[in-house]
C-alpha positions in Angstrom: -42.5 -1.8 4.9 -42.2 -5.8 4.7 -43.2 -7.2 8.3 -40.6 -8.9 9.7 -40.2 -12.5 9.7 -42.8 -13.2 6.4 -40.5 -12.8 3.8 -38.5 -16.3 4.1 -35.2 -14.7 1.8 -32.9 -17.5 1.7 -29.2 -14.9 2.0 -26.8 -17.8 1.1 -26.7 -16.7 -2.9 -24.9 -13.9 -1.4 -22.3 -15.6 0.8 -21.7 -17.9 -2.1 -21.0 -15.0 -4.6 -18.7 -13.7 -1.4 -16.7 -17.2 -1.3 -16.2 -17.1 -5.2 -14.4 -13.5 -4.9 -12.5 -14.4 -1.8 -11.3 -17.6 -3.6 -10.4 -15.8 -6.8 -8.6 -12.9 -5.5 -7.3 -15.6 -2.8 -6.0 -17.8 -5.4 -4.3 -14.9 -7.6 -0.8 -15.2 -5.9 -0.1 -18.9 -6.8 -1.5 -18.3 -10.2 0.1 -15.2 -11.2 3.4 -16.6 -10.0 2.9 -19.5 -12.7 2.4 -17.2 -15.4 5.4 -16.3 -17.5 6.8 -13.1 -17.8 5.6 -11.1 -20.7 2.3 -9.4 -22.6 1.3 -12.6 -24.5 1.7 -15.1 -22.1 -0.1 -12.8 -19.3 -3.4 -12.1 -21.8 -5.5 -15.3 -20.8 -4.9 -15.2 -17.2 -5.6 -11.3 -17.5 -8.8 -12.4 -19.8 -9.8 -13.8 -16.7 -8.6 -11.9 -13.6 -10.8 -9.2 -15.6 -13.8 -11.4 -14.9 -13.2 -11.2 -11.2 -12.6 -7.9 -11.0 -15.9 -6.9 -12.6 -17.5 -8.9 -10.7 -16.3 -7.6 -7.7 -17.3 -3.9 -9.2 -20.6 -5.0 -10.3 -21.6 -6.7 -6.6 -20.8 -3.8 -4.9 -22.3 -1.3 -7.1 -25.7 -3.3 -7.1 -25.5 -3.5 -3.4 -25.1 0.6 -3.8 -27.4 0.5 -5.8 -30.5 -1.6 -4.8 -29.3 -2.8 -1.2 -28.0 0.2 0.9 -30.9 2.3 0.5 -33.5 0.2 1.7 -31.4 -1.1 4.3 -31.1 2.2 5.6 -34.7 3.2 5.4 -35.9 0.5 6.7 -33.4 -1.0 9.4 -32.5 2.5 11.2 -31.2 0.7 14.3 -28.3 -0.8 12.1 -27.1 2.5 11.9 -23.5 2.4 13.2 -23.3 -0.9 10.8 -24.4 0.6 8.0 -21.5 3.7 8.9 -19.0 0.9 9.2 -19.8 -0.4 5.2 -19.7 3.0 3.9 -16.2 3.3 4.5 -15.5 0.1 3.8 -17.2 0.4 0.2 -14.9 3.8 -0.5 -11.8 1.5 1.0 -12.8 -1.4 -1.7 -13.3 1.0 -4.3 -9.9 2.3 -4.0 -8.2 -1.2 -3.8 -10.4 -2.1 -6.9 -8.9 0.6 -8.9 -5.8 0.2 -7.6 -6.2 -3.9 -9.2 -7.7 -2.9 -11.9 -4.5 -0.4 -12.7 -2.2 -2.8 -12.1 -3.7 -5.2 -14.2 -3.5 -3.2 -17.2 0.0 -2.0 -16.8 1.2 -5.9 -16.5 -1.0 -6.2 -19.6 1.3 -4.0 -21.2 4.9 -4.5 -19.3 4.5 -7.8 -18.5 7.8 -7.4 -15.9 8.3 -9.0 -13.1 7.8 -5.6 -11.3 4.1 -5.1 -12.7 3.4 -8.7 -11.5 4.4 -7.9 -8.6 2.6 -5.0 -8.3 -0.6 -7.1 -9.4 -0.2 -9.4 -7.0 0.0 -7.0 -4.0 -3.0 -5.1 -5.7 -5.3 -8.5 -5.7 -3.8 -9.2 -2.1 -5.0 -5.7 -1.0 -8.5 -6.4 -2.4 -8.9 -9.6 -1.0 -8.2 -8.5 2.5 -10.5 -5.6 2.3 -13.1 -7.7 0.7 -13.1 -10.6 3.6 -13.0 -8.3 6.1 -16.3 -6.1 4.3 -17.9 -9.7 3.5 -17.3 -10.9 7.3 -19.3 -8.0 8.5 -22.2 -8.2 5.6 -22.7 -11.5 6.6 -22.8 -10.7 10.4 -25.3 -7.6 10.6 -26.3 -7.0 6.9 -28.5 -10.3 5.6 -29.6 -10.8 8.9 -31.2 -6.9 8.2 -31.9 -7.9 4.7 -33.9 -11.3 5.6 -36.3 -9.1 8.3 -37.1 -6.3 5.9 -36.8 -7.1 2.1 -39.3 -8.6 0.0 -38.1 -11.4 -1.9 -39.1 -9.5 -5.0 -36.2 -7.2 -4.1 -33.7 -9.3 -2.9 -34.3 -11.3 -6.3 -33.7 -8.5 -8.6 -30.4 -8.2 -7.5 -28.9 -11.1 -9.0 -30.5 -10.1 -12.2 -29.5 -6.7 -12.2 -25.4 -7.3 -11.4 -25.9 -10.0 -14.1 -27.3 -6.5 -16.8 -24.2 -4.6 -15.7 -22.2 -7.5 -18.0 -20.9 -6.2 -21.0 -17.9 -8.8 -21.6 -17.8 -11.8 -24.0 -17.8 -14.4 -21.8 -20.6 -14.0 -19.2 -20.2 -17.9 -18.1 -17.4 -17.3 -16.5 -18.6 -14.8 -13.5 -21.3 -16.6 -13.7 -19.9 -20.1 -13.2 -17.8 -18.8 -10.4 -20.9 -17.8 -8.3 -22.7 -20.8 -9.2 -20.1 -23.5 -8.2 -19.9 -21.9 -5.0 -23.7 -22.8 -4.0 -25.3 -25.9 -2.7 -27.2 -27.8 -5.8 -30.7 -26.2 -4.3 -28.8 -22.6 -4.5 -27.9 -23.1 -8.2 -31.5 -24.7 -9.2 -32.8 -21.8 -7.9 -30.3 -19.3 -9.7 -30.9 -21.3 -12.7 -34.9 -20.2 -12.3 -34.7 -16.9 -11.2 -32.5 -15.5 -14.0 -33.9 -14.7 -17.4 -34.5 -17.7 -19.7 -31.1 -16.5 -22.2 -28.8 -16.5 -18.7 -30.1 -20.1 -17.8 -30.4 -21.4 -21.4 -26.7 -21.0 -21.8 -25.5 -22.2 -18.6 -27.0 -25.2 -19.8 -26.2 -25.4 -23.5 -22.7 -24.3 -23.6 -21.6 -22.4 -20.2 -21.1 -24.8 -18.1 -18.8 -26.7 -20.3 -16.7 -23.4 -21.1 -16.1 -22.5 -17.9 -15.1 -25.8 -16.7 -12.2 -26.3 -19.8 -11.5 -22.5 -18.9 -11.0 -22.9 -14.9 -9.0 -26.2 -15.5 -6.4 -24.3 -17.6 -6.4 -21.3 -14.9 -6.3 -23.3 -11.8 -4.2 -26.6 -13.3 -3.9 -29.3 -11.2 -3.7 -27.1 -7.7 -7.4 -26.1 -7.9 -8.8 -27.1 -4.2 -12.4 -27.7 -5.5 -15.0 -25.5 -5.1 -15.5 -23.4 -2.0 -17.6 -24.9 0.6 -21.3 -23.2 0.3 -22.2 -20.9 3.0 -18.8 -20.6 4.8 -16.2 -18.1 4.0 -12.9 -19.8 2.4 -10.9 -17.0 4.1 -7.7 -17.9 5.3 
């Protein structure tokens, strides 16, 4: 097991990709509000709420997936912490599918009634979500930094950024990435493989910046301030 203190993991990647959820799913009542009634004028913002809500799926699944079970091997006294996340993960998997339901069925109805319901879905996902991300970042990294390699806590990035299978994998990306500090993002832009970072740079960053000024118009606060939540 990694001795503890040796492994200098820097955990704000992971608080930023927590701000860029909260302030998506945060931001979802304003902007669905805007959108007009109706199956063709809900597609883009739908194009995009899809974005969020995979990456929301795909950052908890890796942290199923790579993160719990060392965490629990390895840092038995967090224990009653790691109890406490369970439930919450089963709690954000059923608000997930409850978003990504409703989602489809406004795709569909496109009634004030399933953007309701959309709305109240996102709402419910966000409020789980801050409260699971409060408590990651209070007991969970602090674990992770003592008893991770950075080896390990690398490949998770990489390995949420594999689960993609959409057309447009700027966009998750750009939403993590504009929530880190500049040395956060040079160091994303590094660690990822050379096709990820080649088209950030060539064509990515420039598509998600027309697409996020159409979605967030002229309300859009800015990006959320790196390493502090933007719950509110």
């Amino acid at each position: 097991m990694p001795s503890s203190g040796t492994n200098e993991i820097d955990t704000r990647g992971m608080v930023s990709v927590h701000n860029a959820l909260r302030r998506a799913l945060d931001d979802t009542t304003a902007q669905l509000t805007a959108v007009r009634d109706g199956p063709k004028e809900a597609q883009r913002y739908l194009d995009y709420l899809s974005d969020v809500l995979w990456l929301a799926g795909a950052h908890h699944d890796t942290e199923d997936e790579l993160l719990a079970p060392l965490l629990k091997r390895r840092a038995r006294q967090h224990d009653a912490a790691w109890t406490l996340i369970t439930a919450q993960h089963h709690a954000v998997t059923s608000c997930l599918e409850t978003a990504e339901e409703a989602a489809e069925h406004f795709a569909t109805a496109g009634s004030p009634d399933a953007k309701k319901a959309l709305v109240n879905a996102c709402q419910a996902l966000y409020e789980i979500l801050d409260e699971h991300f409060t408590v990651e970042e209070q007991q969970v990294l602090p674990a992770a930094a003592e008893v991770l390699t950075p080896g390990e806590w690398g490949a998770m990035s990489v390995t949420m950024l594999e689960k993609y299978a959409g057309t447009r994998p700027w966009l998750p990306f750009g939403l993590v990435y504009e929530a880190m500090p500049p040395e956060l993002q040079e160091k994303l832009l590094a660690q990822v493989p050379p096709p990820v970072s080649d088209m950030w740079r060539s064509r990515g960053a420039d598509a998600f910046a027309a697409e996020m000024a159409t979605i967030r118009g002229t309300s859009g606060s800015g990006p959320p301030e790196a390493g502090r939540a933007v719950s509110r």
